[in-house]
Residue frames as qw, qx, qy, qz and C-alpha x, y, z in Angstrom:
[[0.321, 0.943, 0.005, -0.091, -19.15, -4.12, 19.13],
 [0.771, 0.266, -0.109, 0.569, -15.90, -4.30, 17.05],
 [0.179, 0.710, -0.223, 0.644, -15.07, -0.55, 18.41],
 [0.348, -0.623, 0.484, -0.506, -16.06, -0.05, 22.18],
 [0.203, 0.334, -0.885, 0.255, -15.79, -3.62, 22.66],
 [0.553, -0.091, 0.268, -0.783, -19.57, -4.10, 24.06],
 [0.120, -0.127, 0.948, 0.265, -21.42, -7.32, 23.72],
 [0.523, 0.076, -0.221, -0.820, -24.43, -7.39, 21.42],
 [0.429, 0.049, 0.881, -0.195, -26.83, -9.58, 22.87],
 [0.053, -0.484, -0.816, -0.313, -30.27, -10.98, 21.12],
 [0.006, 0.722, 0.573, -0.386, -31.86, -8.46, 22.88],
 [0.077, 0.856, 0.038, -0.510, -30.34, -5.63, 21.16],
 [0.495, 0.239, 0.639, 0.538, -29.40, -7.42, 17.66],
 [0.325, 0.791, 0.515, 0.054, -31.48, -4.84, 16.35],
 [0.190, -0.957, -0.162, 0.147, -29.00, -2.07, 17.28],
 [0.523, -0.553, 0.484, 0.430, -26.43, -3.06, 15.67],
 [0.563, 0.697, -0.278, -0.347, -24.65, -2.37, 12.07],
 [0.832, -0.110, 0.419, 0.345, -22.45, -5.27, 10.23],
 [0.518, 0.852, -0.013, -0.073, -20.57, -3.69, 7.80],
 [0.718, 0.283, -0.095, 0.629, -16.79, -3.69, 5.65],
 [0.094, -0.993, -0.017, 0.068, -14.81, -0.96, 7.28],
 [0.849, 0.335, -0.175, 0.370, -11.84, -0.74, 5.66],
 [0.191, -0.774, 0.423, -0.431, -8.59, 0.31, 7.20],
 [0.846, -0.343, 0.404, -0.063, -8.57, -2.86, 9.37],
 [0.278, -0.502, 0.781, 0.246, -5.99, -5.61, 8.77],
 [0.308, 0.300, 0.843, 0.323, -8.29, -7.61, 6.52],
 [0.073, 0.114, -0.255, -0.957, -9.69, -5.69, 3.84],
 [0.356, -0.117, -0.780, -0.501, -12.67, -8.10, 3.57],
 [0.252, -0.113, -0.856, 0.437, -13.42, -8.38, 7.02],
 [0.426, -0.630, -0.462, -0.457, -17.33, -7.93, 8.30],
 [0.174, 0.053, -0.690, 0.701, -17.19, -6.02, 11.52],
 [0.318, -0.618, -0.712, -0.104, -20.08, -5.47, 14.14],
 [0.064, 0.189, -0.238, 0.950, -20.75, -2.06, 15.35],
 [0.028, 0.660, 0.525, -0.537, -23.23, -0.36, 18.10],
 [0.278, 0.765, 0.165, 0.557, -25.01, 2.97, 16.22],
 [0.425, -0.844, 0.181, 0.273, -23.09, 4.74, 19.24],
 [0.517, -0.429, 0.529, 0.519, -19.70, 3.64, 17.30],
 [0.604, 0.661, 0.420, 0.150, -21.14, 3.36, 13.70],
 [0.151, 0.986, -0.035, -0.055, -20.37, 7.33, 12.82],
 [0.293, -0.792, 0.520, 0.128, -16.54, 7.18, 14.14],
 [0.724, -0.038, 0.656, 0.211, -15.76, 4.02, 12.09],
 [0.569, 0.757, 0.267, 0.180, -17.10, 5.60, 8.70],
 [0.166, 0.964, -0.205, 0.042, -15.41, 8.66, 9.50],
 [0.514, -0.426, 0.666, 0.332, -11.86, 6.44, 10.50],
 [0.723, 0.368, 0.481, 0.332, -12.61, 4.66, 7.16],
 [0.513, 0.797, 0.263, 0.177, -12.60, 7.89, 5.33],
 [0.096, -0.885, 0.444, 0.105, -9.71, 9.64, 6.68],
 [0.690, -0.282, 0.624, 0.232, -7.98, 6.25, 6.14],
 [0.526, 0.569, 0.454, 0.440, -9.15, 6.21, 1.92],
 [0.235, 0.937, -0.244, 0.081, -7.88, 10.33, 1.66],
 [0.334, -0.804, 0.475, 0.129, -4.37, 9.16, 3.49],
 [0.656, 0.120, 0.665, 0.336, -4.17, 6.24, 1.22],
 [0.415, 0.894, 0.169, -0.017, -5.15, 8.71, -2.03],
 [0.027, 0.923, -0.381, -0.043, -2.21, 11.28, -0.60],
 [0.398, -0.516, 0.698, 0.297, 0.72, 8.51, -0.48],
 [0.750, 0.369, 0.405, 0.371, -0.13, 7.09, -3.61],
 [0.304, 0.888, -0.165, 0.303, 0.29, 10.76, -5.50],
 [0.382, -0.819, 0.425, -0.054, 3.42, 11.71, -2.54],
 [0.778, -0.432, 0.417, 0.182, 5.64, 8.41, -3.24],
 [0.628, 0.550, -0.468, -0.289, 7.95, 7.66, -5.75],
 [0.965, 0.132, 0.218, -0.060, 8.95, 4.16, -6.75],
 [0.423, 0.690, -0.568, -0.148, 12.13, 2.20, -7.62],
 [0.985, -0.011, -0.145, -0.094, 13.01, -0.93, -8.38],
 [0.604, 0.451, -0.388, 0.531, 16.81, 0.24, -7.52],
 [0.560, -0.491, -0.389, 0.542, 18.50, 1.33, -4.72],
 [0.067, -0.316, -0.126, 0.938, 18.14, 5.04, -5.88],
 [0.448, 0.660, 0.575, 0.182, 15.70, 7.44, -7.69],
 [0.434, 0.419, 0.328, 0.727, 16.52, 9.47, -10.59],
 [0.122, 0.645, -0.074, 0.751, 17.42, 13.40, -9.49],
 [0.660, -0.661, -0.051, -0.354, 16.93, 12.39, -5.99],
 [0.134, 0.448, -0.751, 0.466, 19.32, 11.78, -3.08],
 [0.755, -0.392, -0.519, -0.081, 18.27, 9.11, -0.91],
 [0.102, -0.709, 0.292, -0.634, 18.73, 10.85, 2.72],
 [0.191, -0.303, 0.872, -0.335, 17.90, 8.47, 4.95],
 [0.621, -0.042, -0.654, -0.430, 16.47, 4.99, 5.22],
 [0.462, -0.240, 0.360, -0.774, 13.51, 4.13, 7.38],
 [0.304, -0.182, 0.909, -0.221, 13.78, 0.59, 7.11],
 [0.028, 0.142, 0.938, 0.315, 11.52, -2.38, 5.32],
 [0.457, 0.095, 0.377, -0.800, 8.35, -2.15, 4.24],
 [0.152, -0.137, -0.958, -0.200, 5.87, -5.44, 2.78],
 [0.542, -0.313, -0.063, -0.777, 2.45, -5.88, 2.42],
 [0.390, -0.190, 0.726, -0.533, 0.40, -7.71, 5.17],
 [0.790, 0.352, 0.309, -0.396, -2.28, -9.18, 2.41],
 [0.484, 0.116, 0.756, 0.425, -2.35, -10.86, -0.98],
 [0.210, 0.568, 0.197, -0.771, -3.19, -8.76, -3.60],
 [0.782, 0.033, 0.612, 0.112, -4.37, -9.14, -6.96],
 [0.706, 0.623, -0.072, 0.328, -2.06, -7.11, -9.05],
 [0.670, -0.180, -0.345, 0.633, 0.94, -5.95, -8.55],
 [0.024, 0.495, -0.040, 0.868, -0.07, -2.05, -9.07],
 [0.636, -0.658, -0.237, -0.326, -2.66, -3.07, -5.87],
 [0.794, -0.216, -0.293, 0.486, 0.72, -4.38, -3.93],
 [0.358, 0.241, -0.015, 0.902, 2.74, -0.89, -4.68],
 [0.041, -0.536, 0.002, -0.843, 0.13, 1.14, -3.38],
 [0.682, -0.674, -0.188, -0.211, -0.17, -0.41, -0.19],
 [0.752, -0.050, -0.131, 0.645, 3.73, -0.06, 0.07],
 [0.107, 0.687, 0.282, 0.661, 2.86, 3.50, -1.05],
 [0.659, -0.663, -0.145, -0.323, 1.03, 3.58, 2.47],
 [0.865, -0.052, -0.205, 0.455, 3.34, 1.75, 4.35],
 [0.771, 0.147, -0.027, 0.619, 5.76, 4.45, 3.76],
 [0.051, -0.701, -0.140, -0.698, 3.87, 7.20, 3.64],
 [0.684, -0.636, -0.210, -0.289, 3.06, 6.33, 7.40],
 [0.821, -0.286, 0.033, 0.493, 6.78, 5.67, 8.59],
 [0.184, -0.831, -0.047, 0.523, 7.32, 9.49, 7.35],
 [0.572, 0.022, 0.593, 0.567, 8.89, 8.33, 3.80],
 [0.103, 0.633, -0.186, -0.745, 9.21, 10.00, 0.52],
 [0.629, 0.480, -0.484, -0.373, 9.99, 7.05, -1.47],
 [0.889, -0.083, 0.415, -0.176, 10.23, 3.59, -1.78],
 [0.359, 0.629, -0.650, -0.230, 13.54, 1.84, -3.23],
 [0.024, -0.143, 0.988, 0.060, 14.84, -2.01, -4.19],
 [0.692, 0.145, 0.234, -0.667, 10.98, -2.46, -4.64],
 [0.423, 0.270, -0.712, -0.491, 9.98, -5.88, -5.71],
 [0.679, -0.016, 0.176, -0.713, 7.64, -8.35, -5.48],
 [0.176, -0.077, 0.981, 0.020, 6.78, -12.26, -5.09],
 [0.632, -0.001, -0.433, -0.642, 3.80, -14.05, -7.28],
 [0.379, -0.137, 0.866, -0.295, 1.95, -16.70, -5.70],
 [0.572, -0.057, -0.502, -0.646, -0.27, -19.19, -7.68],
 [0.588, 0.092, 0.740, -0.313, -3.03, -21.58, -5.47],
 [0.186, -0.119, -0.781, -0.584, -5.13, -23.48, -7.19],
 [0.576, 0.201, 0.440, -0.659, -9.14, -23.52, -6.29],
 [0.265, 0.263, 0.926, -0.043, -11.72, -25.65, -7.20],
 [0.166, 0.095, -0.345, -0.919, -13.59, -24.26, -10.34],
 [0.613, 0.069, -0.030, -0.786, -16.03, -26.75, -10.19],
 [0.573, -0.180, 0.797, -0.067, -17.28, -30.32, -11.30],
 [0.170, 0.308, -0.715, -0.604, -17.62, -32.11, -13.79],
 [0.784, -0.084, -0.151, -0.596, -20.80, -34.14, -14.89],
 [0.764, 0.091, -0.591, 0.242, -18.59, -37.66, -13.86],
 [0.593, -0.785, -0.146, -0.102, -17.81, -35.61, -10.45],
 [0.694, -0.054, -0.098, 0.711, -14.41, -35.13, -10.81],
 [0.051, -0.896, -0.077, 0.434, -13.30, -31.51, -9.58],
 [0.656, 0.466, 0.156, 0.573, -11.61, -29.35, -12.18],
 [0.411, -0.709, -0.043, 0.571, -9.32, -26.58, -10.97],
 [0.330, 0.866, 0.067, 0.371, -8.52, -23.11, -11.93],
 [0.582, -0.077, -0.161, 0.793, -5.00, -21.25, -11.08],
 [0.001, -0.946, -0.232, -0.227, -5.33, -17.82, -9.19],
 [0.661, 0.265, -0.173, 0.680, -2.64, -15.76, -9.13],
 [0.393, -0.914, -0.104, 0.019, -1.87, -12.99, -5.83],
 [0.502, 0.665, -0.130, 0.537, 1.12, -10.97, -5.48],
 [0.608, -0.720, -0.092, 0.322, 2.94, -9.63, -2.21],
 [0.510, 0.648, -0.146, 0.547, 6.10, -6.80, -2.02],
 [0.593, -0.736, -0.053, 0.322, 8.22, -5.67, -0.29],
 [0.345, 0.842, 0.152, 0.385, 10.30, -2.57, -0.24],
 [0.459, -0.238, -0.400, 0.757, 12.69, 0.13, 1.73],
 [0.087, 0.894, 0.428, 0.102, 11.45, 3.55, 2.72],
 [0.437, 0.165, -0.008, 0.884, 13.62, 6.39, 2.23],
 [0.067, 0.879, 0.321, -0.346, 13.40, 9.82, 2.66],
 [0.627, 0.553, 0.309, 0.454, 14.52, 11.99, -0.48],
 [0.267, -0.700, 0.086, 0.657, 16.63, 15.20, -1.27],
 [0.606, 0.795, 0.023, 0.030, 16.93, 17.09, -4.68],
 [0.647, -0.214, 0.206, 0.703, 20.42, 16.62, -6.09],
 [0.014, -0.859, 0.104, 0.500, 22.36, 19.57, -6.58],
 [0.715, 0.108, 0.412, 0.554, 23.95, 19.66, -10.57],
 [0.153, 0.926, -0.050, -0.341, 26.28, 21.41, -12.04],
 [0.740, 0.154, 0.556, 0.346, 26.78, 21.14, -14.89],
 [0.168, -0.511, 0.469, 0.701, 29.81, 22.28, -17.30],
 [0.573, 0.508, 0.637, 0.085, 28.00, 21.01, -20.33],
 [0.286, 0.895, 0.294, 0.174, 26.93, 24.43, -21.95],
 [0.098, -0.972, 0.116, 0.177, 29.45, 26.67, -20.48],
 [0.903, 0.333, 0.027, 0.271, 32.94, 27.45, -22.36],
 [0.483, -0.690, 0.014, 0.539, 36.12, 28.52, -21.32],
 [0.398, 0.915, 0.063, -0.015, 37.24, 31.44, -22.93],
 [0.714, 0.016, 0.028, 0.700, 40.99, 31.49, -24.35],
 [0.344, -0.765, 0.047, 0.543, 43.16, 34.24, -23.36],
 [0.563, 0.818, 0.076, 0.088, 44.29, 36.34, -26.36],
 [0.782, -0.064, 0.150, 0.601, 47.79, 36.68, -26.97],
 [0.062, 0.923, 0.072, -0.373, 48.77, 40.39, -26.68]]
């Protein structure tokens, strides 16, 4: 069992669940649960997909080193994603996370690296292979916490001249 760590013989193959549970370090990964653990995995998955939800809405983003009406208060050090992803809005909101989890507000100097592989699309009736280019993305960011700047601002207001008596 991926949770309590049990080993699932042949005898009791039957008693066991294979399923994606995200949250783990590979998003793709096929884990192997007991139905004793089963329940607590779903429910880890789902608190994990609301706390991802809340730091996407909760961060802001910049590609600078500040963001606009905000004071950058203090800075809680690097965050980067751990996968390949395959856009960059999928990168940003696992920085999102990242940050949200390291107590952040926001995420500055954001930016991001493209990678291209090539794979093997197929063959060709002669048997030659013919290849297609997929492109994945990776970022990497700082987390901040944030403060509302304070402005004041002479703009509108006018000083009144003194009248000569």
């Amino acid at each position: 069992c991926s949770d309590c760590k049990k080993t699932i013989c042949s005898d009791c193959s039957e008693n066991y669940i294979v399923d994606s549970i995200y949250g783990s370090r590979n998003f793709d990964e096929k884990l192997e649960y007991c139905n004793k653990c089963y329940p607590r995995a779903k429910d880890r998955q789902k608190n994990f997909f609301n706390e991802y939800v809340a730091a996407a809405a909760a961060i802001k983003v910049s590609r600078y080193g500040n963001i606009k009406g905000q004071k950058v208060s203090k800075d809680l050090g690097e965050v980067s994603t751990s996968l390949w992803h395959n856009s960059v809005e999928d990168a940003k909101s696992e920085l999102k996370y990242h940050a949200y989890k390291k107590g952040g507000q926001g995420i500055v100097d954001f930016w991001y690296e493209v990678h291209k592989e090539k794979e093997t699309a197929g063959y060709s009736d002669n048997g030659n292979p013919y290849y297609k280019t997929v492109t994945y993305f990776s970022a990497s960011a700082n987390a901040v916490t944030l403060q509302e700047k304070n402005f004041k601002s002479n703009r509108f207001k006018t000083k009144k001249k003194k009248r000569a008596a």
